[in-house]
N, C-alpha and C positions, 0 to 999 in steps of 0.2 A: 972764229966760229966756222964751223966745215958744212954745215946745213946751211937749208933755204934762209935759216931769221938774220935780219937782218937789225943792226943796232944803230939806234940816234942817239950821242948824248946830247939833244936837247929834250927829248923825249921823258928820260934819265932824270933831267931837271928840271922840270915844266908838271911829271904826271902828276903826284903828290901836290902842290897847291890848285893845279884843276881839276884832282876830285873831289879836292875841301868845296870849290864853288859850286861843283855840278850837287855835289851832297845837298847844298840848300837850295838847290832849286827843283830837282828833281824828286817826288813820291821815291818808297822803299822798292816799291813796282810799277816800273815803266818800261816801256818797250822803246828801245834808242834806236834808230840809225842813222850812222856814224860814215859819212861821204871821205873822201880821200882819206883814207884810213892809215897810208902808206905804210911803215914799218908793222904796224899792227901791236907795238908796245903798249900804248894807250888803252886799246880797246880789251887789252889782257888784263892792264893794273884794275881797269876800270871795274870790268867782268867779273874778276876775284875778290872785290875787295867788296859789291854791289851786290849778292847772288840774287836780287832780286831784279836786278837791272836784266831784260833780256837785250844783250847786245847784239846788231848786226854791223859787222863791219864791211865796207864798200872799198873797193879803189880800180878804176878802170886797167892800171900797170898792171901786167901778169906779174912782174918781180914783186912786185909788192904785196899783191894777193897770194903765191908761194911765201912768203914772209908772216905774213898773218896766218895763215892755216899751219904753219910748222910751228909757229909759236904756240898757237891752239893744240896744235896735236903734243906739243910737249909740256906745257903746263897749261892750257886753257881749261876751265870749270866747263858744265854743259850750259853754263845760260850764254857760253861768247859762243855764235853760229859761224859757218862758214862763209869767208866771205866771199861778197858778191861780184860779181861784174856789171860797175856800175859808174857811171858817171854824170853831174847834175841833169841832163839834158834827155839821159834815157828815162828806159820806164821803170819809175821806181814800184816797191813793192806795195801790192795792196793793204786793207787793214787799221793802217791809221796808228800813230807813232806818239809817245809821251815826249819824247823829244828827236830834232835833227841835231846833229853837230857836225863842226868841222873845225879843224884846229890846226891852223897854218896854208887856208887857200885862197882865200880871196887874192892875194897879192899876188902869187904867180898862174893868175889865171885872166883871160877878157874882160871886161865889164858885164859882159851878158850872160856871165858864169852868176855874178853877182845877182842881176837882175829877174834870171831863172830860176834862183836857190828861193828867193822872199815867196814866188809865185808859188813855187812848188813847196813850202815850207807850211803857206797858207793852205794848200790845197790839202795836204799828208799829214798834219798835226790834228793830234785830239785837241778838241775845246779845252783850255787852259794850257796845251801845250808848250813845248819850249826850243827856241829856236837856239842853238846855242855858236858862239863863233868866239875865237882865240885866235891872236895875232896883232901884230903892229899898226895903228893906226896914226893917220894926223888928226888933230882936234883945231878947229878952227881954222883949217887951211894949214895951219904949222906942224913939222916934225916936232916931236915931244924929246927926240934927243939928237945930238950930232950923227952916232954912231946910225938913226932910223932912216937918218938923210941920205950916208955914205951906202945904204941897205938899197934905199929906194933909189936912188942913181944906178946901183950895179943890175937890179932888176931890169929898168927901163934900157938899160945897155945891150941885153940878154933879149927883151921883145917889148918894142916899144907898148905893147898892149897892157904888160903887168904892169907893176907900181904898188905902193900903200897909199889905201883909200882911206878919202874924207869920213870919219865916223860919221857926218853931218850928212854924205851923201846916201851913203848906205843905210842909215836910220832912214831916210826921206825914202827912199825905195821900201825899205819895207813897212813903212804906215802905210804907203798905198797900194800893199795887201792887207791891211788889215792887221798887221801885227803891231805891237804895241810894244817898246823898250822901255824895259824893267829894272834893269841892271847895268854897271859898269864899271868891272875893276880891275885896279890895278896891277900888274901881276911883274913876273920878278923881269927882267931884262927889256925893260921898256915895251911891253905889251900889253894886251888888254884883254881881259876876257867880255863877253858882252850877251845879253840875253834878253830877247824877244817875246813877248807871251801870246799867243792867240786867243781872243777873248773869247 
C-alpha cells in the first residue's frame, strides 16, 4: 500500500468479534470516542457497519492520525470524523459521549494513563454510558496464558512502566469513579474485552 493507511492484522482479526460486543452494549445511536485509535481500521469497520454510531477517532501519533484520515477519506461513511489530536491526558471534547473506547492501551502505556482514562471516562460519559477497553489482562494476579507472560515480560523489557494489568486493579480504579463493571469477555487470542457503565 503506497498511501498514508496503514494495516494491522490484528486489527483484521479482532474487528469483527468486537463489534459483535460493542453491538450489545452500545444504543443504534451513540456518539463514541475512540482514544489511541492508531491504524484507524476499527473505527472504519466500526463506522460502516454502525451508521448510527457517530465515531471520533483520536491518536496523539501524527502516523497514525494520516492513517485514519486516508482511510476515511477512501472508504470512511460521514458518521467516522476526522481524527483528533488527542491523548488521555489532553482536553478531550466537549458534549458528552455514549461511549469511551480503547482497544490495545493500557498495556503499553504508565499507570496514570490508566488512572486518568476512569477519571476522565467518569467525567465525559453520558449517564448510562459505556466505558469500553480490549486487551490482555491477568486475572487474579495470573497470566491467563504462557504466550500473555512471554507478552508482558517483552513489554516491561521495552519500559519498565508497561506491563499487563490486574483486571482486579483496574476495575478497583474505576469503581472509585463511579463506574460500575458490567461485562467481561472473552475474546479470541487470550484477551478480554471489558465494559464499564456509568450510572
Amino acid at each position: 500500500m503506497t498511501d498514508a493507511r496503514l494495516q494491522s492484522p490484528a486489527a483484521s482479526r479482532n474487528r469483527v468479534p468486537l463489534l459483535e460486543v460493542l453491538a450489545g452494549l452500545l444504543p443504534e445511536r451513540a456518539r463514541v470516542l475512540e482514544l489511541a485509535a492508531g491504524s484507524g481500521e476499527h473505527a472504519l469497520h466500526f463506522a460502516r457497519a454502525m451508521p448510527g454510531w457517530d465515531w471520533l477517532p483520536s491518536d496523539p501519533q501524527p502516523r497514525a492520525r494520516a492513517s485514519i484520515a486516508a482511510w476515511r477519506d477512501a472508504l470512511g461513511p460521514p458518521n467516522l470524523r476526522s481524527p483528533l489530536d488527542l491523548d488521555v491526558f489532553g482536553d478531550w471534547p466537549e458534549g458528552g459521549f455514549e461511549a469511551v473506547v480503547a482497544i490495545n492501551l493500557l498495556h503499553i502505556a504508565p499507570w496514570d494513563v490508566t488512572a486518568t482514562l476512569m477519571a476522565r471516562a467518569a467525567r465525559y460519559l453520558e449517564p448510562e454510558g459505556v466505558l469500553f477497553l480490549y486487551g490482555p489482562y491477568r486475572r487474579g494476579g495470573r497470566h491467563t496464558s504462557d504466550s500473555n507472560a512471554a507478552f508482558d515480560a517483552d513489554l516491561r523489557a521495552r519500559d519498565p512502566r508497561w506491563g499487563i494489568r490486574d483486571l482486579e486493579a483496574v476495575t478497583a480504579e474505576a469503581e472509585g469513579h463511579g463506574l460500575r463493571l458490567e461485562r467481561v469477555v472473552q475474546m479470541p487470542a487470550n484477551n478480554l474485552s471489558l465494559a464499564w457503565r456509568r450510572p
